[in-house]
TIMI-2910 file (N, C-alpha, C, CB; in pm, 1 decimal, decimal comma, always signed):
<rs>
+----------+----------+----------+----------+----------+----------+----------+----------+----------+----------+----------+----------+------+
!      n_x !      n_y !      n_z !     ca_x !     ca_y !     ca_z !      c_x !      c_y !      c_z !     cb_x !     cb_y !     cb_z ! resn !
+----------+----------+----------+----------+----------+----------+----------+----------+----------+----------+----------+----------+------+
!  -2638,2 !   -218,7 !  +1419,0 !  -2515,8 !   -255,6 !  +1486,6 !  -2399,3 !   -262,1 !  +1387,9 !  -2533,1 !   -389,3 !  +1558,1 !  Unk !
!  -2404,9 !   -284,1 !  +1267,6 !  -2334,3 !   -292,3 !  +1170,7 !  -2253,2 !   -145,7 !  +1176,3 !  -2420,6 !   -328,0 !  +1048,4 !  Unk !
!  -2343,7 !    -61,1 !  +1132,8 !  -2255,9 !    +67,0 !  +1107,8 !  -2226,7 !   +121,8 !  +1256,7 !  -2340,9 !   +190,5 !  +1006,9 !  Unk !
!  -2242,8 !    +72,5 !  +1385,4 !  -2113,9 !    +35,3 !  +1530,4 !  -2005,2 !    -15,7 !  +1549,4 !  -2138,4 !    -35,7 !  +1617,2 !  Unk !
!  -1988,3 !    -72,3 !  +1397,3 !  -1855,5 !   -177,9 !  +1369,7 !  -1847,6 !   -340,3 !  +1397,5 !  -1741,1 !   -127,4 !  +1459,8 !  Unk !
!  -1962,6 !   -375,8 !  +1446,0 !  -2033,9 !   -517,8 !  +1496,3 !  -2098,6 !   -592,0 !  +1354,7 !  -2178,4 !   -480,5 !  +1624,1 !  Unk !
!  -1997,7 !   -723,9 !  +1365,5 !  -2050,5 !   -795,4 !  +1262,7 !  -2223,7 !   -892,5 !  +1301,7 !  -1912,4 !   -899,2 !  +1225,4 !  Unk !
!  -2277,4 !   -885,5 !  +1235,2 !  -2459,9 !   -929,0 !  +1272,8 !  -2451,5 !  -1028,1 !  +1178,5 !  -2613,9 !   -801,7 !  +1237,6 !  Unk !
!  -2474,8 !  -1144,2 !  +1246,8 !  -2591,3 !  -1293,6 !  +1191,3 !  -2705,3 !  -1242,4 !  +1244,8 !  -2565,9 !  -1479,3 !  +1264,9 !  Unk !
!  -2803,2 !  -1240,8 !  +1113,5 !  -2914,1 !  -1252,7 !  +1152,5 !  -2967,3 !  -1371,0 !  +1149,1 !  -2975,5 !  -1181,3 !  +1103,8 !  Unk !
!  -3141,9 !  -1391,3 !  +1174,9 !  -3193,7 !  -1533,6 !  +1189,5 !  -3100,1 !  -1620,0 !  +1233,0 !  -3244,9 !  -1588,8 !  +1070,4 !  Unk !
!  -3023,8 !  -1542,0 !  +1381,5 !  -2950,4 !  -1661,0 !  +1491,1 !  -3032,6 !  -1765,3 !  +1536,2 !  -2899,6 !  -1600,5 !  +1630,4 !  Unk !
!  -2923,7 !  -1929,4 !  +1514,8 !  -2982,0 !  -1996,1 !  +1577,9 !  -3129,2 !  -2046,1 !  +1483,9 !  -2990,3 !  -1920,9 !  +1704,7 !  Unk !
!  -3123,8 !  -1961,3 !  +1342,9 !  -3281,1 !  -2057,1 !  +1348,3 !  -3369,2 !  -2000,5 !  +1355,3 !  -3317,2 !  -2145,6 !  +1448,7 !  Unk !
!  -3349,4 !  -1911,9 !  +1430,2 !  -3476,7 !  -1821,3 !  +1461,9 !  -3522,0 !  -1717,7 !  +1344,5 !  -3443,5 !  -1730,4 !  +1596,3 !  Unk !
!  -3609,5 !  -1651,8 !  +1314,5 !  -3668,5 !  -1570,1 !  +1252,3 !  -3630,3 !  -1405,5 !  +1294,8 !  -3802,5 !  -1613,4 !  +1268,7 !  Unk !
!  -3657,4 !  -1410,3 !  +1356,1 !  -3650,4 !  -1259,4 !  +1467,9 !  -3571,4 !  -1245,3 !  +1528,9 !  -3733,6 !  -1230,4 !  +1567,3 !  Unk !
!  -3469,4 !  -1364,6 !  +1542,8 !  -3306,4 !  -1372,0 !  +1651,1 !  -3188,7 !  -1311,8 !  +1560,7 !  -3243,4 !  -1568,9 !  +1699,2 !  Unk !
!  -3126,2 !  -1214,1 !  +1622,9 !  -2943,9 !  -1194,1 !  +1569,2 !  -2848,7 !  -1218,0 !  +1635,8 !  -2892,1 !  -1069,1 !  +1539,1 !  Unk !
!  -2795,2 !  -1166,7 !  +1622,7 !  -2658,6 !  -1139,9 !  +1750,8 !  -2543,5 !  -1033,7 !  +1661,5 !  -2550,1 !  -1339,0 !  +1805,3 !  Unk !
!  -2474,2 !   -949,7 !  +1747,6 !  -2386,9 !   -885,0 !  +1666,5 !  -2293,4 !   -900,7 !  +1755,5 !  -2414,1 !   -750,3 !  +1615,6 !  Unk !
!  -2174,5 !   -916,5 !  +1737,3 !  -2010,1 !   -925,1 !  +1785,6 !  -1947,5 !   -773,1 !  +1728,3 !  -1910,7 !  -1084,6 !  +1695,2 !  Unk !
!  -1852,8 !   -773,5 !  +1862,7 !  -1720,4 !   -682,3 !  +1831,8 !  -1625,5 !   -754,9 !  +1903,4 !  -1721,6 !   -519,0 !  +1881,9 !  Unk !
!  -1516,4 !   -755,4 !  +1825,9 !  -1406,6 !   -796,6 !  +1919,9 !  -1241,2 !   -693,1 !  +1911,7 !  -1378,9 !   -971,8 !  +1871,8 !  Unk !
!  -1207,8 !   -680,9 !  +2016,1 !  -1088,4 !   -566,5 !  +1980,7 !   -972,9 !   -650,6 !  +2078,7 !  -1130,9 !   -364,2 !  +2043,2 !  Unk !
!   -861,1 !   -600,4 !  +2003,2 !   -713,7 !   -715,1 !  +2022,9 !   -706,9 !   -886,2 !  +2030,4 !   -648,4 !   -682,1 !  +2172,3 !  Unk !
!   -689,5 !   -955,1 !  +2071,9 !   -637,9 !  -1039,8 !  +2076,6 !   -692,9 !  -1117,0 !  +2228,1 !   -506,1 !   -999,1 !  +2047,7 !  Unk !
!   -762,4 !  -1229,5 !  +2247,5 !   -800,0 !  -1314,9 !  +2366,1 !   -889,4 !  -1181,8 !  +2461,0 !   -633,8 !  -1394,4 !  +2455,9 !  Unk !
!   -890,0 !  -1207,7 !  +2563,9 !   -989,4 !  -1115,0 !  +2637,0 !  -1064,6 !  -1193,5 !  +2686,5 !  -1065,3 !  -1016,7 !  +2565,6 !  Unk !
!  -1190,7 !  -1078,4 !  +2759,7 !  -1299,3 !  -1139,8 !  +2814,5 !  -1403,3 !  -1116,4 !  +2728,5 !  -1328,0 !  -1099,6 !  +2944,3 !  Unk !
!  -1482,0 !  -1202,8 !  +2722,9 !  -1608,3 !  -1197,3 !  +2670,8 !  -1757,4 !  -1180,3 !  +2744,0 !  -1606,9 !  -1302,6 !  +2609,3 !  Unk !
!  -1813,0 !  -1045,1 !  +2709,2 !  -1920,6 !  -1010,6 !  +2746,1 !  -2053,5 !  -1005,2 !  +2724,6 !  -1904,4 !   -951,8 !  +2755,4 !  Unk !
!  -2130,0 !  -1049,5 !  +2744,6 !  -2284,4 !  -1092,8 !  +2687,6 !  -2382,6 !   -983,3 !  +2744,5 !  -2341,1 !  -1260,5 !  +2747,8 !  Unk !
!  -2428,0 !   -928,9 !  +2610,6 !  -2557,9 !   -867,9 !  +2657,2 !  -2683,4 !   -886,5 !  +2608,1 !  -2551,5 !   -752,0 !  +2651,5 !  Unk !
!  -2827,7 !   -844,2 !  +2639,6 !  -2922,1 !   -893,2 !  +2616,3 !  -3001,6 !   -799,5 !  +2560,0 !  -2961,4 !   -951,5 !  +2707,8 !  Unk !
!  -3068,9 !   -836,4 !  +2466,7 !  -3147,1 !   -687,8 !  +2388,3 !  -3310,4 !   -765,9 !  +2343,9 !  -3029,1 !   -615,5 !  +2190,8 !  Unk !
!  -3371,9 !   -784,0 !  +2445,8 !  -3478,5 !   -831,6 !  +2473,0 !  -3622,5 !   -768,5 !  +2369,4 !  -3479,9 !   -805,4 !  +2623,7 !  Unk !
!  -3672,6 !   -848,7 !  +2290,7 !  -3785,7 !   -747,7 !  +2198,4 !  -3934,6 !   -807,5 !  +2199,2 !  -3737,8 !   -738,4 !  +2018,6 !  Unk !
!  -3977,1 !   -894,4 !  +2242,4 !  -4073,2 !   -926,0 !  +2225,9 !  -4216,0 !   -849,1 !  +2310,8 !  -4042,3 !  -1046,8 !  +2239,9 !  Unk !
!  -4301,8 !   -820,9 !  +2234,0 !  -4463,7 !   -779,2 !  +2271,0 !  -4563,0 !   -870,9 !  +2305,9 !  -4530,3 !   -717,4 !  +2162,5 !  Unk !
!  -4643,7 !   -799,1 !  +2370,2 !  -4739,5 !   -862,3 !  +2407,1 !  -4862,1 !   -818,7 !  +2283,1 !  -4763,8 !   -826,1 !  +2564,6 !  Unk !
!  -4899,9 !   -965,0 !  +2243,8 !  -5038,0 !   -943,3 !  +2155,6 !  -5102,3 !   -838,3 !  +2209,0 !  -5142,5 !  -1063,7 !  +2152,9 !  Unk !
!  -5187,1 !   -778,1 !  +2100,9 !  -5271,2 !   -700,0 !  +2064,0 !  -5281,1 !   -545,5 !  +2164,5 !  -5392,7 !   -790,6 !  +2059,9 !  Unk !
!  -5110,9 !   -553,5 !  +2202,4 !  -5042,7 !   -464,9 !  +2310,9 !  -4952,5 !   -382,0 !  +2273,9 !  -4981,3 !   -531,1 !  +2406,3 !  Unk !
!  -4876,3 !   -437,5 !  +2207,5 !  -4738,2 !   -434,6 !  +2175,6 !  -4651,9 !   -414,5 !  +2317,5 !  -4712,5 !   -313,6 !  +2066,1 !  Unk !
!  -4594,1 !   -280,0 !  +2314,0 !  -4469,4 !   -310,1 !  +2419,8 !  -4518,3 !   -207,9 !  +2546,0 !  -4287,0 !   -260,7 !  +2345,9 !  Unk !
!  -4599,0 !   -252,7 !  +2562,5 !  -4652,7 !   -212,9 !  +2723,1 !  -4601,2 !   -269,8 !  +2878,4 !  -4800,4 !   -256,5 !  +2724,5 !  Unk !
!  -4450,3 !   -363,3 !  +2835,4 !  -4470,0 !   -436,9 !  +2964,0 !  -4273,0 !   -359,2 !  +2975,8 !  -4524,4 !   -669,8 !  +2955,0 !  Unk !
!  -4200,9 !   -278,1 !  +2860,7 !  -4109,1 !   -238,0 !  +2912,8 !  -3979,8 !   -336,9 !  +2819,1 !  -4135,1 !   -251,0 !  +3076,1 !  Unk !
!  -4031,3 !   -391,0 !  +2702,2 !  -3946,4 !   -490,1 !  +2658,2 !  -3834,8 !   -390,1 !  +2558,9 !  -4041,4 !   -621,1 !  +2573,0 !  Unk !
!  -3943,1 !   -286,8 !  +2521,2 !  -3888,9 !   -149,7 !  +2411,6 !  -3753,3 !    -99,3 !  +2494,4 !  -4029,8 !    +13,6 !  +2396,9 !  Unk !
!  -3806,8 !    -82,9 !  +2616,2 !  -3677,6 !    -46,5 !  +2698,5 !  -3545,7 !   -129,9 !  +2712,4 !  -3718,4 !    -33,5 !  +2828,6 !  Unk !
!  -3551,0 !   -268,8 !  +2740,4 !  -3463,9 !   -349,8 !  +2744,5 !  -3405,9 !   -323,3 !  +2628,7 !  -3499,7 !   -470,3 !  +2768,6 !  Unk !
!  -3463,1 !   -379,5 !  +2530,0 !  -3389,5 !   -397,6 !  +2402,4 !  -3326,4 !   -278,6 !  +2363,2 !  -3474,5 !   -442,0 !  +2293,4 !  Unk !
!  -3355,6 !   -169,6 !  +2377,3 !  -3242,8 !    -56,3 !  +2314,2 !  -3151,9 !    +17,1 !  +2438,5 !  -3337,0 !    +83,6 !  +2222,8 !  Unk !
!  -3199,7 !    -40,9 !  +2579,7 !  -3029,8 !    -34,3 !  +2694,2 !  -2969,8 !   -150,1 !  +2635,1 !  -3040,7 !    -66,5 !  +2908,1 !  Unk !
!  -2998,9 !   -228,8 !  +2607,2 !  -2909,8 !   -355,5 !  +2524,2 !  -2844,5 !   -305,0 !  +2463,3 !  -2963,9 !   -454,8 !  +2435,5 !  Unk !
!  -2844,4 !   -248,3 !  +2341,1 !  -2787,0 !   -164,3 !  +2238,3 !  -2730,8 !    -87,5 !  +2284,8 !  -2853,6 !   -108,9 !  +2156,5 !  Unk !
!  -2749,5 !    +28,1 !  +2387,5 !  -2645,5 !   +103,8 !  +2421,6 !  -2537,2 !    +53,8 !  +2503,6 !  -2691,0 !   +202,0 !  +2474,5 !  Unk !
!  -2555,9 !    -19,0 !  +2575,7 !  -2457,9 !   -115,2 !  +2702,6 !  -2361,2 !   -177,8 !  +2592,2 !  -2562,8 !   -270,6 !  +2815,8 !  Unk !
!  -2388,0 !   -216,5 !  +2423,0 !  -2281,8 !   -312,7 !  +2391,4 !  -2193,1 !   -184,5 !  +2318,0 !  -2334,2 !   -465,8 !  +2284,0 !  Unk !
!  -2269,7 !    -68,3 !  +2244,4 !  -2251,6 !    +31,7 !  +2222,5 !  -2108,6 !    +80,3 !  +2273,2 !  -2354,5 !    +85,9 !  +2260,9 !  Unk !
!  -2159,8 !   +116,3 !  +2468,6 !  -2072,5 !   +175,8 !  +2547,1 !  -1915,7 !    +37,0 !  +2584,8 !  -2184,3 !   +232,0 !  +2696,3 !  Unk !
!  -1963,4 !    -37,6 !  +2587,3 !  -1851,9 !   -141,5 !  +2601,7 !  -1762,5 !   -157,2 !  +2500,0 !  -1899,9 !   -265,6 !  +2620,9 !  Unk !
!  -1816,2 !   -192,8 !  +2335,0 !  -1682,1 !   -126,4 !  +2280,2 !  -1607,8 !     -1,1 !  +2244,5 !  -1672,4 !   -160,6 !  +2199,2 !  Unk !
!  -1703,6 !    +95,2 !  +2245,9 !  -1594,9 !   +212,1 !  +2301,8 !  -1542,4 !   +201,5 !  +2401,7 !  -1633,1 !   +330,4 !  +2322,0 !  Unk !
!  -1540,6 !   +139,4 !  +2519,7 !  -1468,3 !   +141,7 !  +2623,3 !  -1327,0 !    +75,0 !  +2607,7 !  -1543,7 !    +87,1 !  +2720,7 !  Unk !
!  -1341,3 !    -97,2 !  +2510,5 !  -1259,3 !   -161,3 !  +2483,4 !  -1156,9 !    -78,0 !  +2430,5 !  -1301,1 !   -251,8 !  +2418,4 !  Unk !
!  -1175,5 !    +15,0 !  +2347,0 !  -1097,9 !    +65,0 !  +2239,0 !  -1039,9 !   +180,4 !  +2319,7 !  -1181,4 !   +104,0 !  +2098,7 !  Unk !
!  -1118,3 !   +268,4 !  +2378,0 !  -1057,9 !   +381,1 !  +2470,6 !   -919,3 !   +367,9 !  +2527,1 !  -1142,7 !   +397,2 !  +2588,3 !  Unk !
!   -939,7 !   +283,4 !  +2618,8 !   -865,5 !   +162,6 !  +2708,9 !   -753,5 !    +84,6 !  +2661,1 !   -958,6 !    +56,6 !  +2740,7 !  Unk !
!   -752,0 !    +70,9 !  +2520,1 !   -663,9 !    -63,7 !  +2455,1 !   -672,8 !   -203,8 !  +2535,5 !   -492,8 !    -26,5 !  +2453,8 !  Unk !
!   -830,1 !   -250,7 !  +2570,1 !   -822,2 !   -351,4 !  +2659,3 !   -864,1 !   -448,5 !  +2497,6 !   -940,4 !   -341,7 !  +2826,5 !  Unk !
!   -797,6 !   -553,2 !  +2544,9 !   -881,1 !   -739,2 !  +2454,3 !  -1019,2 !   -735,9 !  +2521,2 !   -783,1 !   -952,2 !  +2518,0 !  Unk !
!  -1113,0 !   -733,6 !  +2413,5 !  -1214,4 !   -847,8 !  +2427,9 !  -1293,8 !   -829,1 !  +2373,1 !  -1263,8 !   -883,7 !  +2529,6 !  Unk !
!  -1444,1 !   -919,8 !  +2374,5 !  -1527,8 !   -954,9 !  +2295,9 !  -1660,5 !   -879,2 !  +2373,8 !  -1522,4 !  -1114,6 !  +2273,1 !  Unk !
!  -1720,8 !   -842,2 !  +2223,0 !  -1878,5 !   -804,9 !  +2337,7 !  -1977,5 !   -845,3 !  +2212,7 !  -1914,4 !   -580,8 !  +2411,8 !  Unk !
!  -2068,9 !   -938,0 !  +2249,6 !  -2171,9 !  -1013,1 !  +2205,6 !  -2332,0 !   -945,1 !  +2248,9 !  -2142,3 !  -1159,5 !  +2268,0 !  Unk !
!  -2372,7 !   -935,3 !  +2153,7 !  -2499,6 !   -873,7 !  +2194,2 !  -2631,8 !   -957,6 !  +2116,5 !  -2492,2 !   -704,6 !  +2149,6 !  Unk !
!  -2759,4 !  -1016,9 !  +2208,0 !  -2809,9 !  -1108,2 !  +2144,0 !  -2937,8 !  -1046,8 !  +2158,0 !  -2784,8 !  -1245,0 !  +2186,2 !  Unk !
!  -3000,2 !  -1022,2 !  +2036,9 !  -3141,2 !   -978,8 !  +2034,6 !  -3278,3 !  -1106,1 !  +2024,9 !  -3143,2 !   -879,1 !  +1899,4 !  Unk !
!  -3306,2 !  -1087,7 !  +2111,9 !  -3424,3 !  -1224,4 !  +2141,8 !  -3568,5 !  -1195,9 !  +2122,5 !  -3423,7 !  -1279,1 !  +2303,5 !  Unk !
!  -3594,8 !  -1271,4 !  +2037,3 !  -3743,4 !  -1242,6 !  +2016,0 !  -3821,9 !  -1295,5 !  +2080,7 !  -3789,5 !  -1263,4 !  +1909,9 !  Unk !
!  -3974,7 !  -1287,4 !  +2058,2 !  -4054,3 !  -1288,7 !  +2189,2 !  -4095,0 !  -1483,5 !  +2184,4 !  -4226,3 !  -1150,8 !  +2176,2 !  Unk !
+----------+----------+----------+----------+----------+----------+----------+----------+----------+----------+----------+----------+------+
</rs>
């Protein structure tokens, strides 16, 4: 997310496996939350569709700040990767 232009805390919150990356373009706005879901199932891994979430996560925050910027709209887009 970094080289997307999104600044990343990792080990959000504490967590081990948690980040979050921000973009923000102009000044006040709305702020948008997305979810980039990663966790497996033991001795499974990602059989239940979590692989999927987590990288439409990534593209959805992806497509939103290009949109911000396209547009010249304000705002924030937050993207939080959650571990299992």
């Amino acid at each position: 997310m970094q080289s997307q232009g999104f600044e990343v805390t990792p080990h959000y919150l504490g967590l081990e496996t948690a980040w979050r990356a921000q973009f923000s373009f102009g000044e006040g706005g709305r702020t948008i939350g997305v979810n980039s879901e990663m966790d497996a199932l033991p001795n499974l891994g990602h059989g239940c569709g979590h692989n999927l979430i987590a990288i439409a996560g990534v593209g959805v925050a992806i497509a939103l700040k290009r949109a911000l910027k396209a547009h010249n709209v304000s705002g924030t887009v937050i993207l939080l990767g959650t571990p299992g």
